[in-house]
C-alpha positions in Angstrom: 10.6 -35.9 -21.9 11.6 -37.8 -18.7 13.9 -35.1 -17.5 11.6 -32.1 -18.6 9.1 -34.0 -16.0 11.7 -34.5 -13.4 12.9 -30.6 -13.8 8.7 -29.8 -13.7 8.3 -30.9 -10.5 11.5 -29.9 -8.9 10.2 -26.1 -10.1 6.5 -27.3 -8.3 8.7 -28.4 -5.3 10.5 -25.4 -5.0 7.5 -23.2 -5.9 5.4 -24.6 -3.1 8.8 -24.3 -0.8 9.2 -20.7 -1.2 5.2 -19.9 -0.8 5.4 -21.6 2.4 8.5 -19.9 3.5 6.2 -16.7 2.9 2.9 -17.7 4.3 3.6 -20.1 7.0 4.9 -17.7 9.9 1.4 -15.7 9.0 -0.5 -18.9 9.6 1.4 -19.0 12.8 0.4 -15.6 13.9 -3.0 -15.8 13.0 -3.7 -19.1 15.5 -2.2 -17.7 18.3 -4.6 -15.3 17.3 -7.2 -17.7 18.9 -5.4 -19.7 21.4 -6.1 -20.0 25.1 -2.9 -19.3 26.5 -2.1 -15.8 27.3 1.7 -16.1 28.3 3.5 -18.4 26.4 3.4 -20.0 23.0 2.5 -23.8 23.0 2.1 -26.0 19.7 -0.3 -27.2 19.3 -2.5 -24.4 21.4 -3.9 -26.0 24.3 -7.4 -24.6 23.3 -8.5 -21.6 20.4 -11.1 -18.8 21.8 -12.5 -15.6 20.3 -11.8 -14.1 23.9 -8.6 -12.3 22.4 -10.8 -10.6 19.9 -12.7 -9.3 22.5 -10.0 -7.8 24.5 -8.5 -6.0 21.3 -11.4 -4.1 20.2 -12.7 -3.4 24.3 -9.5 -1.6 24.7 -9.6 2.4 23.7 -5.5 2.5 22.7 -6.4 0.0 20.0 -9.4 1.4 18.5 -7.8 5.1 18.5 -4.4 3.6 16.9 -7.0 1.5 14.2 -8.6 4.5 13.4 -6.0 7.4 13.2 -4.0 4.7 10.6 -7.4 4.5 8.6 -7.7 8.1 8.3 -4.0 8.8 7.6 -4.2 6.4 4.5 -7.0 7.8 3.4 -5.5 11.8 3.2 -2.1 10.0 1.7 -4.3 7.8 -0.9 -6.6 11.2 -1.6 -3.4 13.0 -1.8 -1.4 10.4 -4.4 -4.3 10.1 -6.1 -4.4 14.3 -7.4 -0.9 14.4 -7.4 0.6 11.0 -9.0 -2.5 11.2 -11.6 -1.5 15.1 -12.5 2.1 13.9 -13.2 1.5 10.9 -14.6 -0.4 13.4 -17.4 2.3 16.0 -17.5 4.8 13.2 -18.3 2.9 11.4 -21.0 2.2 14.1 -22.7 5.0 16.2 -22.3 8.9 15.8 -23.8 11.3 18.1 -22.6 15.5 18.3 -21.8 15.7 16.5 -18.5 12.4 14.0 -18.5 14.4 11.0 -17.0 15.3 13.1 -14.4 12.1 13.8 -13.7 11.1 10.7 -13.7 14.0 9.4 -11.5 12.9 11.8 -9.1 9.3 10.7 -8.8 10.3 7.0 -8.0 13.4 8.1 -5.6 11.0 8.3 -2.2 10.2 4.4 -2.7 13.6 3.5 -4.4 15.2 5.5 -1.0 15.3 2.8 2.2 12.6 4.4 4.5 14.8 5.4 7.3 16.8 7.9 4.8 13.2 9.2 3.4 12.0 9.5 7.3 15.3 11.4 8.3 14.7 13.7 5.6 10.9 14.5 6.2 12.4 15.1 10.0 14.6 17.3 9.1 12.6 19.3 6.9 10.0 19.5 9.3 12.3 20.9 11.9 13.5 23.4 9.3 10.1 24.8 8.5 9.4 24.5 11.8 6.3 22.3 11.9 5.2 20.4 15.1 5.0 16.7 13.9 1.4 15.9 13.6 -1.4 14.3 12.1 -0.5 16.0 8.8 3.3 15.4 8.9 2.2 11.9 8.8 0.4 12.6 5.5 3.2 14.0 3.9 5.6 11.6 4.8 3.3 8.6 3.5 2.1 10.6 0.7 5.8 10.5 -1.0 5.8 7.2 -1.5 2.3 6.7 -2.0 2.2 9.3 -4.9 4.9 6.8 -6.5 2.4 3.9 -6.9 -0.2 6.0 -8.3 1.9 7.1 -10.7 3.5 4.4 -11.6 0.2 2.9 -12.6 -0.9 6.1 -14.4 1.6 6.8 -16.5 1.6 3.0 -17.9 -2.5 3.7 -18.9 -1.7 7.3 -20.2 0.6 5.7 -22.1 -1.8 3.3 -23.6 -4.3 5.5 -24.5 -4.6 6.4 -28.0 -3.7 10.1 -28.8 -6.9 9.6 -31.5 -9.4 9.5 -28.4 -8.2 13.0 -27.3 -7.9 14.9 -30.4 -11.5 13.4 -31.5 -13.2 14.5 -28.3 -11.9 18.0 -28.9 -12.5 17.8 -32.7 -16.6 17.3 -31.6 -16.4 20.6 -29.1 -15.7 19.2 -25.7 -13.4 21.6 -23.5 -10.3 19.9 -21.6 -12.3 19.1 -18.4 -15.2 17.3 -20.7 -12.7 15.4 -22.7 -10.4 14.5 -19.5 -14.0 13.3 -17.3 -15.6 11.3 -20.7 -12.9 10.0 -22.4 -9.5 10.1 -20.3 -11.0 9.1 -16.9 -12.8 6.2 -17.8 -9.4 5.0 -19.4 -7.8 5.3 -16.3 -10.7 4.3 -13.9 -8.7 0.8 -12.9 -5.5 1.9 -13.3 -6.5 4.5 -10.5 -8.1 2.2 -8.2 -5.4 -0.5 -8.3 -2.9 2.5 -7.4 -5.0 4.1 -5.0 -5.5 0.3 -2.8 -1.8 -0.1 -3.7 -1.1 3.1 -1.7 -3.9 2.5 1.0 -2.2 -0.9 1.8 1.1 0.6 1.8 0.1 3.8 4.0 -1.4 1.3 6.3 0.8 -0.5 7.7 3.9 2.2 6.8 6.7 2.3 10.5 9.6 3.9 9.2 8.4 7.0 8.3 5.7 7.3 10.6 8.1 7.0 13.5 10.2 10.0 12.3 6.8 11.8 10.9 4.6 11.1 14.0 5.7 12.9 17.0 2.9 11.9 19.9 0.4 10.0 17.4 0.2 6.7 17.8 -0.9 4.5 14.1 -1.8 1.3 14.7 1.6 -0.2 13.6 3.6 2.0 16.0 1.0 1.1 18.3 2.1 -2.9 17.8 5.9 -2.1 17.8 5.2 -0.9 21.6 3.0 -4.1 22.4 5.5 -6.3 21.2 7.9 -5.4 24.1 5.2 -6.0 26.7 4.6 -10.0 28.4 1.3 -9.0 28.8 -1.4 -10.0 26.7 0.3 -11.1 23.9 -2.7 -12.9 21.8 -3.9 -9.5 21.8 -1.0 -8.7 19.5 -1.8 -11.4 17.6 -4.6 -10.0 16.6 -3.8 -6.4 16.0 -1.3 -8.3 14.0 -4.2 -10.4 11.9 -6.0 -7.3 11.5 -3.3 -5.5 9.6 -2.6 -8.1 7.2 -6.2 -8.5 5.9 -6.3 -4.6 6.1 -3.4 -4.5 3.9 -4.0 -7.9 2.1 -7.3 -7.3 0.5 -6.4 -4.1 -1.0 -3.5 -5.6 -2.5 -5.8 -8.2 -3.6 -8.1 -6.5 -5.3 -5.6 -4.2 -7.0 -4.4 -7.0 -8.7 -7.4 -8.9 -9.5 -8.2 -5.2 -11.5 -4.7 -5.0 -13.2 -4.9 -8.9 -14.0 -7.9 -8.5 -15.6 -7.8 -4.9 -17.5 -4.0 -6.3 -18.7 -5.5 -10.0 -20.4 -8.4 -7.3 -21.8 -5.4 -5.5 -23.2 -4.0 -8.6 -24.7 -7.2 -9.9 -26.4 -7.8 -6.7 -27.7 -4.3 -6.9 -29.1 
């Protein structure tokens, strides 16, 4: 009993070790976030100010790179969602010579390191002969994006019972009735943990955005360039806070809904 104690809180020890190994450089970043001094990093800051805050969100560059991220996650979320949710259905219902294949390819684009994914995009862009744009960037982040949703989709289709589907039909509803009354509300949080899973990802996504993006600026390109530049560097730091509770909460959420539809799961079980 001694040593299962002794082991018990070398586990805590080493559990609390690797969480601050995580988290504590993000502390970091978010107070120098505040501090006073614009040129150098001194611990402990000599003073903490919301003057930095200010700055960031007075200067046009910042707001422009904020918002062209926002609405590039939102197409490549939009566009996951239709086409990860279509697949996931295609796959769970469908068994045919070559499935794993299938499914090997669907989950390649997030398997792939990004620069490989973002030489490809280039290159087929410059095949087709596509000027790099806002769209480009939509595709690009929509490969791996469409991933997560379907990930998450295919688990839920995979958990609903074949019963639900036949007995809407049996009682007269068409596919669209028996897919929006019975199907969808299946995969309601399945859908909305993938869709803030691929928000969060889209985000804050600099590998394939820098071979996707041609003169667009998102706001992490936009922090890559700062990063070289003396001046202003709490300004950074705040870009910096912004896109981690940007791309924190969503990830957050997502899995405060799987958490809680999977321990629904396992009481109904």
């Amino acid at each position: 009993m001694r040593s299962d104690g002794r082991a018990s809180r070398w586990l805590r020890l080493a559990a609390f070790g690797g969480l601050a190994f995580l988290h504590v450089p993000l502390l970091i970043i978010v107070l120098y976030a505040f501090t006073t001094e614009d040129k150098t990093y001194q611990f402990p800051p000599p003073g903490l100010t919301l003057h930095w805050f200010e700055v960031a969100w007075s200067r046009a560059d910042i707001r422009e790179a904020l918002w062209l991220s926002l609405q590039v996650a939102a197409s490549a979320t939009a566009a996951a969602l239709v086409l990860g949710t279509m697949a996931a259905a295609a796959m769970a219902r469908a068994r045919f010579f070559g499935r794993e294949a299938v499914t090997l390819a669907m989950i390649l684009p997030i398997a792939l390191p990004g620069i490989v994914t973002g030489i490809a995009l280039l290159s087929a862009i410059k095949l087709a002969e596509v000027e790099p744009s806002f769209w480009t960037i939509v595709t690009g982040h929509a490969t791996f994006c469409v991933v997560v949703v379907y990930n998450n989709a295919l688990a839920r289709f995979r958990r609903i019972p074949r019963s639900l589907i036949e007995a809407s039909m049996d009682l007269g509803a068409d596919g669209f009735q028996t897919f929006r009354y019975v199907v969808l509300p299946q995969l309601a949080t399945a859908l909305l943990a993938g869709g803030m899973l691929a928000f969060a990802l889209s985000f804050d996504e600099i590998i394939v955005t820098t071979f996707t993006a041609g003169h667009e600026r998102t706001l992490p390109i936009w922090f890559m360039n700062e990063l070289f530049r003396p001046r202003d560097r709490p300004v950074t730091n705040v870009v910096a806070v912004a896109v981690i509770l940007v791309t924190a909460v969503p990830i957050l959420l997502a899995y405060r809904a799987t958490r809680d539809d999977a321990d629904a799961g396992g009481r109904n079980g």
